[in-house]
Phi, psi and omega in degrees: 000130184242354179241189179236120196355155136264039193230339207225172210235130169292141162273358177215128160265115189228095156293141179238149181254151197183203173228140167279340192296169170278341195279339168266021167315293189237041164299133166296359174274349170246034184302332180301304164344297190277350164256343154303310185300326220260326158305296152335298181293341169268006186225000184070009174300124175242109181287058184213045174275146159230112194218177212345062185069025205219143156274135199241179173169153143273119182265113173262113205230103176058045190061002189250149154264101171268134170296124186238111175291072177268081207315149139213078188298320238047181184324285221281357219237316203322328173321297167326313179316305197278327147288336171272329163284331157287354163262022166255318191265359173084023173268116178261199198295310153031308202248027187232149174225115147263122205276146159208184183261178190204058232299354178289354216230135170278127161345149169077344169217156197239129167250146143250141197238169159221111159079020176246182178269197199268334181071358198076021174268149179318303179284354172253321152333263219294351175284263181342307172302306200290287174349320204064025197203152146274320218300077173207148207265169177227129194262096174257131199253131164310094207271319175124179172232137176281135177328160162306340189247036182255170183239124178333322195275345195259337185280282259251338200253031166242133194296153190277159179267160160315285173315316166312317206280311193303328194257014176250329156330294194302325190273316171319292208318303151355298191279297185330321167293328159321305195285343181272343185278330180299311162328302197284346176100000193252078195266326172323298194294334186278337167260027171286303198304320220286306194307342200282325203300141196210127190073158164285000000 
């Protein structure tokens, strides 16, 4: 079974933030993407339901129906998604985890957050603004900062190396064992584990 009851509520929203066209597949803006996809393909999950504007999927975890959220809003949109499915399901931010990129952060390493501000990223701007709250938690994945001669908007819309693609494989896996411990009810200690990761 891949979908979700129509009787029961996910206990968790665990959104990846991205661009929808194919020409932004592997892009660094869409690294929240490329850890849904990598997430999905390790549990058999299929993220292609469509609902609040979102390829939508369930992850069945420990007995939990986790929502799993791919807006396709484009970025700066993301938000519109993320209020409507918690207002379908009565959910507050509390229960949202959103994976995105993060130019603060090096390739290869991860914070999980809680309850911080946007930094100026776009999509996290529009969750907060639809929402009203930071107080949600984040998968910020490290995309890295671009050299002087990149323009911010030509760096984050530009593709990851082979190699790059190769070391955000290991670090998904990584989070992924993070997000089941999180899952599990241990969440100080499972974002303890993600921040402690250190390389692909």
């Amino acid at each position: 079974m891949f979908g979700l009851h129509k009787t029961h509520k996910p206990a968790l929203i665990v959104a990846g933030l991205g661009n929808p066209e194919k020409k932004y597949l592997h892009t660094r803006h869409n690294a929240g993407f490329l850890f849904l996809s990598a997430l999905a393909d390790r549990f058999g999950c299929q993220i292609k339901k469509k609902q609040f504007n979102s390829f939508t999927g369930v992850w069945h975890q420990q007995g939990k129906d986790i929502l799993l959220m791919k807006p396709q809003t484009f970025m700066n949109l993301s938000g519109t998604s993320i209020r409507s499915a918690m207002k379908k399901y009565g959910l507050t931010a509390h229960a949202v985890i959103v994976a995105h990129d993060d130019m603060d952060i090096a390739v290869g390493r991860v914070k999980f957050s809680y309850d911080r501000s946007s930094a100026g990223h776009k999509g996290i701007e529009s969750i907060i603004e639809n929402i009203g709250t930071k107080a949600f938690y984040r998968i910020r994945i490290g995309i890295g900062k671009p050299d002087r001669a990149y323009e911010k908007t030509d760096y984050v819309l530009s593709e990851f190396s082979e190699q790059e693609m190769q070391m955000l494989g290991r670090l998904f896996d990584k989070i992924i064992d993070g997000l089941r411990m999180f899952i599990n009810g241990d969440r100080q200690k499972a974002m303890e584990s993600v921040n402690g990761i250190k390389g692909g």
